[in-house]
C-alpha positions as CSV (number, residue, x, y, z in Angstrom):
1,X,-57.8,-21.4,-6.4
2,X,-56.0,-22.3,-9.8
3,X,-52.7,-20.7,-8.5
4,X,-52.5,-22.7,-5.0
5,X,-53.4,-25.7,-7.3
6,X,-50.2,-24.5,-9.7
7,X,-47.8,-24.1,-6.7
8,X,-48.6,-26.9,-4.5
9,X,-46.5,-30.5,-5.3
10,X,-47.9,-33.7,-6.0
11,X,-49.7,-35.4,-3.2
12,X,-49.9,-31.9,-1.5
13,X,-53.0,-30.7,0.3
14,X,-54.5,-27.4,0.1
15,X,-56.4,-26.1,3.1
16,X,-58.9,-23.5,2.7
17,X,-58.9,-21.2,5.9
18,X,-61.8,-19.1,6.9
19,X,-65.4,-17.8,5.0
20,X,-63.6,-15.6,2.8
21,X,-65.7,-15.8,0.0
22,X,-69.4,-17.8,-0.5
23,X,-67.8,-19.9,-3.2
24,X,-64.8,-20.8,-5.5
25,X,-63.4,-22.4,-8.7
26,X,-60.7,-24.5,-9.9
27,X,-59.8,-26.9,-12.7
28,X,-60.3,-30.6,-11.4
29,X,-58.0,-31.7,-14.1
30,X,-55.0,-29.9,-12.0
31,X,-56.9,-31.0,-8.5
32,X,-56.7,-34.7,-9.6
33,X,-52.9,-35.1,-11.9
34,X,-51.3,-33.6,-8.6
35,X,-53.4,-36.0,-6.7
36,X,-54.1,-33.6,-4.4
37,X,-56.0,-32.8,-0.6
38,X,-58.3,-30.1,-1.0
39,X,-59.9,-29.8,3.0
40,X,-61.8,-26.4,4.2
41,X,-61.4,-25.2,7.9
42,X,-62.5,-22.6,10.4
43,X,-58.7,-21.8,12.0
44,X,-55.6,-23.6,13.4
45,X,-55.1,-24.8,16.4
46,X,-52.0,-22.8,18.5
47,X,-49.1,-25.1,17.0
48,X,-50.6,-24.3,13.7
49,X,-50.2,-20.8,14.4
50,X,-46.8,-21.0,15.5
51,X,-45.5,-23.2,12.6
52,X,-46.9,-20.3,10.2
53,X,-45.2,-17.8,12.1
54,X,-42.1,-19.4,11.9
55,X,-42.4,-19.9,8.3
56,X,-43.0,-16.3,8.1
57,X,-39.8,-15.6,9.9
58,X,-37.9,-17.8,8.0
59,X,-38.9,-16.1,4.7
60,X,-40.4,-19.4,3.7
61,X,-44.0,-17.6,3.1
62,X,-44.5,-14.3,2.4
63,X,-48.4,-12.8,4.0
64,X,-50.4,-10.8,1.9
65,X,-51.6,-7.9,4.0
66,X,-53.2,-4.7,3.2
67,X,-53.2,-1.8,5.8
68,X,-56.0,0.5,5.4
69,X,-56.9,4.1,7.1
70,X,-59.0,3.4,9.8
71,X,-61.5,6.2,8.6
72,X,-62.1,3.7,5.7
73,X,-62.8,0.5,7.6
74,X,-66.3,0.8,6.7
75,X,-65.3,0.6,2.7
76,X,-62.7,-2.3,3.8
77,X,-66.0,-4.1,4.9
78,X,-67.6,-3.7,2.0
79,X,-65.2,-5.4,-0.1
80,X,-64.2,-8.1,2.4
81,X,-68.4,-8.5,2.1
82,X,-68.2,-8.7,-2.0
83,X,-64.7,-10.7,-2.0
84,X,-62.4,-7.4,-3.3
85,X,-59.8,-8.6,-0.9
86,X,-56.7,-10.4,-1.2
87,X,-54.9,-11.9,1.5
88,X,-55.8,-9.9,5.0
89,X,-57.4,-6.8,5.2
90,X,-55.6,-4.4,8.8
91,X,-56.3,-1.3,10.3
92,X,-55.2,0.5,13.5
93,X,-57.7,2.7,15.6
94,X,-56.6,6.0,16.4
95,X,-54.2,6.5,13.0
């Protein structure tokens, strides 16, 4: 959490997405000098989706994605299950 915290401006809002992991940590020093919004959600809503995806084709954000075999999906599990994962976890059946 300490580098969103780093990167985000003052008055900014961070929005936690998802059940990636059972619990975090961050310094509320840097949480309360930026004056920031921390808020926690399931998903986005379809607009939401599309403004991200226009970021992403704007080069504005850069996802972090991690293709693995699909013969390993089980191991992929497993660390999305003990938070080894950064970013998203893919796979394609049939490769």
């Amino acid at each position: 959490m300490r580098p969103l915290l780093d990167a985000v401006r003052h008055l900014g809002r961070v929005v936690v997405v998802g059940l990636g992991t059972k619990t975090t940590t961050f310094s509320n020093g840097s949480l309360i000098r930026k004056s920031v919004e921390l808020r926690g959600s399931y998903g986005a809503s379809k607009n939401e989706y599309r403004q991200v995806l226009g970021f992403i084709a704007e080069g504005r954000i850069t996802p972090i994605v991690e293709e693995i075999p699909f013969a390993d999906l089980n191991k992929g599990l497993d660390r999305l299950r003990h938070g080894k994962v950064r970013g998203r976890l893919v796979t394609r059946p049939g490769d």
